[in-house]
Biopython code that builds the backbone (N, CA, C, O; Angstrom):
import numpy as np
from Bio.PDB.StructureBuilder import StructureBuilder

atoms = [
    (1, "UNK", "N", (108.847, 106.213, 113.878)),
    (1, "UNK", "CA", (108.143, 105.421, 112.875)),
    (1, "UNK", "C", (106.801, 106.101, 112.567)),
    (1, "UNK", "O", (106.138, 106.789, 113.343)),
    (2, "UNK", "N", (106.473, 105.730, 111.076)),
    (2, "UNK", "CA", (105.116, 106.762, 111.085)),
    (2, "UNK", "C", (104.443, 105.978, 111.738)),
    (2, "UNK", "O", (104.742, 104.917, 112.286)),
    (3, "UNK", "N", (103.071, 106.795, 111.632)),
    (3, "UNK", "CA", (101.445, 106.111, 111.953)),
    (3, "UNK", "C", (101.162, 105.344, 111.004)),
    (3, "UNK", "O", (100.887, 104.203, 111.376)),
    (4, "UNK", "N", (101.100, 105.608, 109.381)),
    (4, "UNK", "CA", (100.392, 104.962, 108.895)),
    (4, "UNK", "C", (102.170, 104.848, 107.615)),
    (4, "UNK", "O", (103.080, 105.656, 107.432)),
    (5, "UNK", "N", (101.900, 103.464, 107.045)),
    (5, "UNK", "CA", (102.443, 102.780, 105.679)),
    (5, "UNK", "C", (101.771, 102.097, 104.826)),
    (5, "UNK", "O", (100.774, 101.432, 105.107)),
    (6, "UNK", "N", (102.364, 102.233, 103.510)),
    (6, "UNK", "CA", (101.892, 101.070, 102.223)),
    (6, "UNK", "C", (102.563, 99.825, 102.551)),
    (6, "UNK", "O", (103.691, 99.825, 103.043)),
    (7, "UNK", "N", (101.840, 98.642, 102.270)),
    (7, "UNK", "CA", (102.470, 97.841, 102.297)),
    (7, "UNK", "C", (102.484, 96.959, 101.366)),
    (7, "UNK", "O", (101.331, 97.134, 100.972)),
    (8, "UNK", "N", (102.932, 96.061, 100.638)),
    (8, "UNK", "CA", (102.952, 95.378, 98.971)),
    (8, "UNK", "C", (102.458, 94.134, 99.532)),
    (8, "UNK", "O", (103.141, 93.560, 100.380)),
    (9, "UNK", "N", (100.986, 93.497, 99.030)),
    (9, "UNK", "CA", (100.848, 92.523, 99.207)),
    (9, "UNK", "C", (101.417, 92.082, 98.238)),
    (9, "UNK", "O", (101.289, 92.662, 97.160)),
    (10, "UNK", "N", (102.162, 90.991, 98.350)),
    (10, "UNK", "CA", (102.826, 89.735, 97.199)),
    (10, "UNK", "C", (102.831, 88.924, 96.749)),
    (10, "UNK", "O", (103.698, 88.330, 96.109)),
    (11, "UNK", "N", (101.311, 88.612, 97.121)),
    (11, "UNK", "CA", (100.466, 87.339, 96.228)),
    (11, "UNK", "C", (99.667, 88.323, 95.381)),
    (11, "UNK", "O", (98.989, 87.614, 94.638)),
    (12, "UNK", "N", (99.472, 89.295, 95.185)),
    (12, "UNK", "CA", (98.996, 90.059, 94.330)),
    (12, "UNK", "C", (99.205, 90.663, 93.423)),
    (12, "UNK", "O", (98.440, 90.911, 92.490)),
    (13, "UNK", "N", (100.854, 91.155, 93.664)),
    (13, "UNK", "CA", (101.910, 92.239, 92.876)),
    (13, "UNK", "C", (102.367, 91.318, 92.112)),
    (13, "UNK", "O", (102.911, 90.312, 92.568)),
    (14, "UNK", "N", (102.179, 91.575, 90.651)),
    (14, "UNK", "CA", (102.671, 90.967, 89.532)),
    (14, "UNK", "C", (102.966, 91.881, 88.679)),
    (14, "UNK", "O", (101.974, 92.150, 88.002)),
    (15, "UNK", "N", (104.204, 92.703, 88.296)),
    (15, "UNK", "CA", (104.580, 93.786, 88.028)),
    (15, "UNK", "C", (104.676, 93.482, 86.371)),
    (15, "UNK", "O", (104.960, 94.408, 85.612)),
    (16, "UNK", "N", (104.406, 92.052, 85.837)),
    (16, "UNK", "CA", (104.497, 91.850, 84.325)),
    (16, "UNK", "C", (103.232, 92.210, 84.142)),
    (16, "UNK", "O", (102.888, 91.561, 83.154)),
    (17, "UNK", "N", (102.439, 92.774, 84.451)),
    (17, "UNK", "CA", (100.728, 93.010, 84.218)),
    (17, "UNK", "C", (101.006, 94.279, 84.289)),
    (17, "UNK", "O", (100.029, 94.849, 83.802)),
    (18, "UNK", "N", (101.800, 95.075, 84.625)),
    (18, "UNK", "CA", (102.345, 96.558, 84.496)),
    (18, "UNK", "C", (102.744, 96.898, 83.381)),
    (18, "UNK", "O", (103.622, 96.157, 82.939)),
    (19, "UNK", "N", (102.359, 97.992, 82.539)),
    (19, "UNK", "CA", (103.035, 98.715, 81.289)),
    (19, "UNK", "C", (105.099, 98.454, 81.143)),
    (19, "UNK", "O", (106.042, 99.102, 81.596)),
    (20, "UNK", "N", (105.013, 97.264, 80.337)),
    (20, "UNK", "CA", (106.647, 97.182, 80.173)),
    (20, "UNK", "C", (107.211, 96.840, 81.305)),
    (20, "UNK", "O", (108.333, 97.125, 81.725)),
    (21, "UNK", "N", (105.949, 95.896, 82.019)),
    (21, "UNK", "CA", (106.934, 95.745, 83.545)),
    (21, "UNK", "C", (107.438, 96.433, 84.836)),
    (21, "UNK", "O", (108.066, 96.130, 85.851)),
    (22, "UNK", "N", (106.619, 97.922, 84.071)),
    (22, "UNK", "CA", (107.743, 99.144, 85.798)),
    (22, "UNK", "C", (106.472, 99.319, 86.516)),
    (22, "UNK", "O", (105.561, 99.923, 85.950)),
    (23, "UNK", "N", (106.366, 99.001, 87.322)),
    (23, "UNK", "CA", (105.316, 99.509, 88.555)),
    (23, "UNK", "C", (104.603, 100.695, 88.503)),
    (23, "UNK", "O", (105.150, 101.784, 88.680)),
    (24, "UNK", "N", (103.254, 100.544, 88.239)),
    (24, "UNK", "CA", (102.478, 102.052, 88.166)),
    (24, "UNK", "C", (102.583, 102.707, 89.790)),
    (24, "UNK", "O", (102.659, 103.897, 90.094)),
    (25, "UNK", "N", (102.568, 101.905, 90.402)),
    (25, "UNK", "CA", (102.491, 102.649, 91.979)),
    (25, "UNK", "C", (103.695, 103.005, 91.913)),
    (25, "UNK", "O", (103.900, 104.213, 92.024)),
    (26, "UNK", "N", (104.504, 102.377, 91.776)),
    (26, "UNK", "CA", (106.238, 103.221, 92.160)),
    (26, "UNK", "C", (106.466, 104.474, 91.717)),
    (26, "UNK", "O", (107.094, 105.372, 92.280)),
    (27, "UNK", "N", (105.589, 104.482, 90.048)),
    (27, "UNK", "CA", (105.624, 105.863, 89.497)),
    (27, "UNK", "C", (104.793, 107.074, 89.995)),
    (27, "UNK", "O", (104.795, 108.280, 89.749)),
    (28, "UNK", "N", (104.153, 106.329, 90.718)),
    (28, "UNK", "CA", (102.608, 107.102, 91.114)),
    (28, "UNK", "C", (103.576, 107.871, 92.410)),
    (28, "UNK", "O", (103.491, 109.091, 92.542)),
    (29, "UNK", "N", (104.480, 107.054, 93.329)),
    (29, "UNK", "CA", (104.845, 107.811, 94.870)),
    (29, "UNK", "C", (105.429, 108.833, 94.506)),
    (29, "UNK", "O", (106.387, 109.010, 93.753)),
    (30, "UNK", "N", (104.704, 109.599, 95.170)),
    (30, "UNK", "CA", (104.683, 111.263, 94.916)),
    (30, "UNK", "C", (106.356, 111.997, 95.991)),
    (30, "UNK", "O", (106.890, 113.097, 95.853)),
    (31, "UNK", "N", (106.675, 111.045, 96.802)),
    (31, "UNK", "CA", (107.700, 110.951, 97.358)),
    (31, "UNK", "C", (108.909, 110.134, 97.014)),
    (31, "UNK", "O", (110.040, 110.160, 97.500)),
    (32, "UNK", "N", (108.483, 109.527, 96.221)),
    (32, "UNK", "CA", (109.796, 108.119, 95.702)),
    (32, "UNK", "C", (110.055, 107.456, 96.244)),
    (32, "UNK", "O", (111.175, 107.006, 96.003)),
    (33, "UNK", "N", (109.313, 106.863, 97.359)),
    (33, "UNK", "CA", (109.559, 105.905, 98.799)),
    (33, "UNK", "C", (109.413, 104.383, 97.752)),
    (33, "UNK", "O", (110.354, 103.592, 97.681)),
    (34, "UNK", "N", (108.334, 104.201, 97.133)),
    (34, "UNK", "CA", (108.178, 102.835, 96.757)),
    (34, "UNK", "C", (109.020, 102.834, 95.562)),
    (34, "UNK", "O", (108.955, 103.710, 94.699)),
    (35, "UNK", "N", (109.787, 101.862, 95.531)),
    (35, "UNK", "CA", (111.020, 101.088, 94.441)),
    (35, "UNK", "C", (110.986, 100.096, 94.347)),
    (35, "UNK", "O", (110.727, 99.281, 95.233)),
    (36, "UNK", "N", (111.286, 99.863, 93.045)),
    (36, "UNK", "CA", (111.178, 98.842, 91.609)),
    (36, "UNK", "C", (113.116, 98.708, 90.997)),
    (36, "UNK", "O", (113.687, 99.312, 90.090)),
    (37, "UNK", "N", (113.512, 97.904, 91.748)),
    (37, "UNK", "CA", (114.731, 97.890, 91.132)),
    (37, "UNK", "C", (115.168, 97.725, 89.812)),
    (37, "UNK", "O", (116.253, 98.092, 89.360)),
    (38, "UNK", "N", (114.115, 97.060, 89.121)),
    (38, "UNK", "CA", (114.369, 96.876, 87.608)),
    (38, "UNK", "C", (113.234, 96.736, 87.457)),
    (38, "UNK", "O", (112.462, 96.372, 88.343)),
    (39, "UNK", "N", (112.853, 97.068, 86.008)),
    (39, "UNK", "CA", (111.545, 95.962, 85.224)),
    (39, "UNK", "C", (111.146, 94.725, 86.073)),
    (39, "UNK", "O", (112.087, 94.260, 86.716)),
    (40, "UNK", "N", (109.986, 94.108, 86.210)),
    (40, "UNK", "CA", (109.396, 93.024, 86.632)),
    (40, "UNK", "C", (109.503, 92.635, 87.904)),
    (40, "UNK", "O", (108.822, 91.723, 88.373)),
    (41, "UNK", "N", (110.365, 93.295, 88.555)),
    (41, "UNK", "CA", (110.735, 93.268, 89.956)),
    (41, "UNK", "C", (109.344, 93.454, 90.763)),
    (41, "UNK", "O", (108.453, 94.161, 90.293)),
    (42, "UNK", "N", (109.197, 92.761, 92.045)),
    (42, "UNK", "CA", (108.447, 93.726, 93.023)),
    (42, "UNK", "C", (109.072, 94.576, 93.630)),
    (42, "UNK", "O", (110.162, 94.430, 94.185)),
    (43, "UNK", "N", (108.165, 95.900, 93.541)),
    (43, "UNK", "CA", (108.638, 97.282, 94.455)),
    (43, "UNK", "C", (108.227, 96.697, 96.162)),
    (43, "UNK", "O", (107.417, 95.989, 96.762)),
    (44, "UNK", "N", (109.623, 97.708, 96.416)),
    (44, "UNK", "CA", (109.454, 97.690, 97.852)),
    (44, "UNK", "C", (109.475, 98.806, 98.520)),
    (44, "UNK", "O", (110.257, 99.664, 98.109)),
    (45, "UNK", "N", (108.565, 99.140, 99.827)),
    (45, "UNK", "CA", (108.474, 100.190, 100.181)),
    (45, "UNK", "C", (109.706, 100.243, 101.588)),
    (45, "UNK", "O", (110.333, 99.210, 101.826)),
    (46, "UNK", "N", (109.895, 101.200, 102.233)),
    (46, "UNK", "CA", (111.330, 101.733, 103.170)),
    (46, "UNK", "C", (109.839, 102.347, 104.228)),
    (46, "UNK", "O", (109.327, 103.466, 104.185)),
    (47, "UNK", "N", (109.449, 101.172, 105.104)),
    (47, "UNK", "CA", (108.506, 101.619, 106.294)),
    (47, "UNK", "C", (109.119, 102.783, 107.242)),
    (47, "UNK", "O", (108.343, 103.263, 108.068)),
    (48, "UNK", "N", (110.160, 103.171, 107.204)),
    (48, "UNK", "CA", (110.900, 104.293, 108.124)),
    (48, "UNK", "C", (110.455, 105.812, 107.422)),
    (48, "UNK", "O", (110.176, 106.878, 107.971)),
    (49, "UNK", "N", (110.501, 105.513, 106.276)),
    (49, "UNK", "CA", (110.124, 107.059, 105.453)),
    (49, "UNK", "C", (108.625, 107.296, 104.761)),
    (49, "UNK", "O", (108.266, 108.420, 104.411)),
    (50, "UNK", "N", (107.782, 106.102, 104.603)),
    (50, "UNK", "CA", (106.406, 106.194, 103.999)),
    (50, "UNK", "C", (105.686, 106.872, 104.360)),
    (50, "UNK", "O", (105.557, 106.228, 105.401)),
    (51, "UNK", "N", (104.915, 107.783, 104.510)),
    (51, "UNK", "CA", (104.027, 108.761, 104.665)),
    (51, "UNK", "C", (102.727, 108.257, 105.046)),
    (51, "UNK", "O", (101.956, 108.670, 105.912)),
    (52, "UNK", "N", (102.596, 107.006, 104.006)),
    (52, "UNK", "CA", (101.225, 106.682, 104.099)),
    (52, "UNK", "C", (99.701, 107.871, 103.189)),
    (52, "UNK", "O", (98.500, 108.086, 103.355)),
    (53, "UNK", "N", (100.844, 108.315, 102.236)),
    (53, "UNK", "CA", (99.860, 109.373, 101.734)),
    (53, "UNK", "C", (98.938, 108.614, 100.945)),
    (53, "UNK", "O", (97.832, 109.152, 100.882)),
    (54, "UNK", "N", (99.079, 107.173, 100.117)),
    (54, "UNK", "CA", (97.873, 106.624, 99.791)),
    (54, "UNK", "C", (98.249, 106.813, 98.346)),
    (54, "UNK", "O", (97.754, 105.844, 97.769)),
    (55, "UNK", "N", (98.985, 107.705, 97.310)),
    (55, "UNK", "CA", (99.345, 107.684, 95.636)),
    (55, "UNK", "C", (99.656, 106.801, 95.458)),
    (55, "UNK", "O", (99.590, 106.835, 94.229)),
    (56, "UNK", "N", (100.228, 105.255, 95.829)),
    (56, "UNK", "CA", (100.733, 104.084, 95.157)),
    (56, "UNK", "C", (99.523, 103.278, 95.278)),
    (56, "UNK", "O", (99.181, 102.441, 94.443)),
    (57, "UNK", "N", (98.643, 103.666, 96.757)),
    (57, "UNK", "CA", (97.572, 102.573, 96.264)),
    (57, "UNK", "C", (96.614, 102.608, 95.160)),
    (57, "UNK", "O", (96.076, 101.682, 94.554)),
    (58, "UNK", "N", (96.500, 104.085, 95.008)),
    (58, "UNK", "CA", (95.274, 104.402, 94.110)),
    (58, "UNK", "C", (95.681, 103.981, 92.629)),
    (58, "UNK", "O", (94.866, 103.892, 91.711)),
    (59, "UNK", "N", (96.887, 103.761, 92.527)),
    (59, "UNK", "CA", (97.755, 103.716, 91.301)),
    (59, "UNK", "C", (98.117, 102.789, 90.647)),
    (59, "UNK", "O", (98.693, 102.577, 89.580)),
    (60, "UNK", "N", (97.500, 102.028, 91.814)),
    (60, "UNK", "CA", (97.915, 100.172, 91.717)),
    (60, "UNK", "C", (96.568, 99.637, 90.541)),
    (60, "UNK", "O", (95.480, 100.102, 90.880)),
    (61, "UNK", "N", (96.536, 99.083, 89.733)),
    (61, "UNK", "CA", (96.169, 98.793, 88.862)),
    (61, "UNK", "C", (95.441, 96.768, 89.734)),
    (61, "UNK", "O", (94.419, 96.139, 89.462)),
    (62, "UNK", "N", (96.282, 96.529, 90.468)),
    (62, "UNK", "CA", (96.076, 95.199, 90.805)),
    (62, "UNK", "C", (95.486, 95.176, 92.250)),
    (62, "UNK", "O", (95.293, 94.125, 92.860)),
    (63, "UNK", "N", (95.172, 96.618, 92.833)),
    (63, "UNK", "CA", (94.826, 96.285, 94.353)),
    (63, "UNK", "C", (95.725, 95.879, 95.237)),
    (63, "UNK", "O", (95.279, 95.678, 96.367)),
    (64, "UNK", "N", (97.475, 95.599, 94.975)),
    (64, "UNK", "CA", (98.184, 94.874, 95.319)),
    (64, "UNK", "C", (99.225, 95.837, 96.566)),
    (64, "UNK", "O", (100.276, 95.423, 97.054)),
    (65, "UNK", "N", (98.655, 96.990, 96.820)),
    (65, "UNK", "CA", (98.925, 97.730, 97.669)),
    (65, "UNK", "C", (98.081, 98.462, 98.855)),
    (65, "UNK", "O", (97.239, 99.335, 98.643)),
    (66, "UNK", "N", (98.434, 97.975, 100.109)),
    (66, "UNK", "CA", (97.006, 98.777, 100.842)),
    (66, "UNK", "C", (97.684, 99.555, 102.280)),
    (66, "UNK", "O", (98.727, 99.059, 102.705)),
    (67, "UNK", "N", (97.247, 100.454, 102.834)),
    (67, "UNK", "CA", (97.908, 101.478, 103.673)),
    (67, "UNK", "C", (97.069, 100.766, 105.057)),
    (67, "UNK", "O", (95.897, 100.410, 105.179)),
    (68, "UNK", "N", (98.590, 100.730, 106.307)),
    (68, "UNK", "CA", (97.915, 100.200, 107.270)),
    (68, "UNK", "C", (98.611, 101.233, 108.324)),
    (68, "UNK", "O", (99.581, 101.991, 108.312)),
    (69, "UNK", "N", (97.569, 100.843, 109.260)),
    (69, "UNK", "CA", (97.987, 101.785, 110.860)),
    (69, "UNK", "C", (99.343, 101.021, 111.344)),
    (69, "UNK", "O", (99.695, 100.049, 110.676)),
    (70, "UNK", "N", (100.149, 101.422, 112.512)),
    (70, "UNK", "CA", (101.268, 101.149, 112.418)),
    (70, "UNK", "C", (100.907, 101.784, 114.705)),
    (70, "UNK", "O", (101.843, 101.768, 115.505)),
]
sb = StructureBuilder()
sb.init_structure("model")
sb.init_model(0)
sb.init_chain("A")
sb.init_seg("    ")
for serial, (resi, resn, name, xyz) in enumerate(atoms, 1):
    if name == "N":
        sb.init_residue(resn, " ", resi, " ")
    sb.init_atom(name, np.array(xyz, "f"), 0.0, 1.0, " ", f" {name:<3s}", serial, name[0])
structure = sb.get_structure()
């Protein structure tokens, strides 16, 4: 397991406040770890493969993503 992950807060993530609904952070993971199954969906991140490199938080438009120790 890594050291560090993103994790989606979900009182925060409101993906209709996103351009057309698709998640700027999902587009932002420079790895493709965070997914958006459709439009309006919340993305979810796969804690086994996250890096924790930090591109979905910065990307987050809502703050609705934050990287924790593990």
């Amino acid at each position: 397991m890594p050291s560090k992950m993103a994790l989606v807060d979900y009182k925060r993530c409101h993906p209709e406040k996103c351009n057309s609904g698709v998640c700027a952070a999902a587009l932002a993971c420079s790895h493709k770890l965070l997914k958006q199954e459709a439009p309006y969906e919340i993305p979810m991140t796969d804690p086994f493969l996250c890096q924790g490199c930090g591109d979905c938080v910065r990307a987050c438009p809502l703050k609705a993503i934050k990287i924790v120790k593990m």
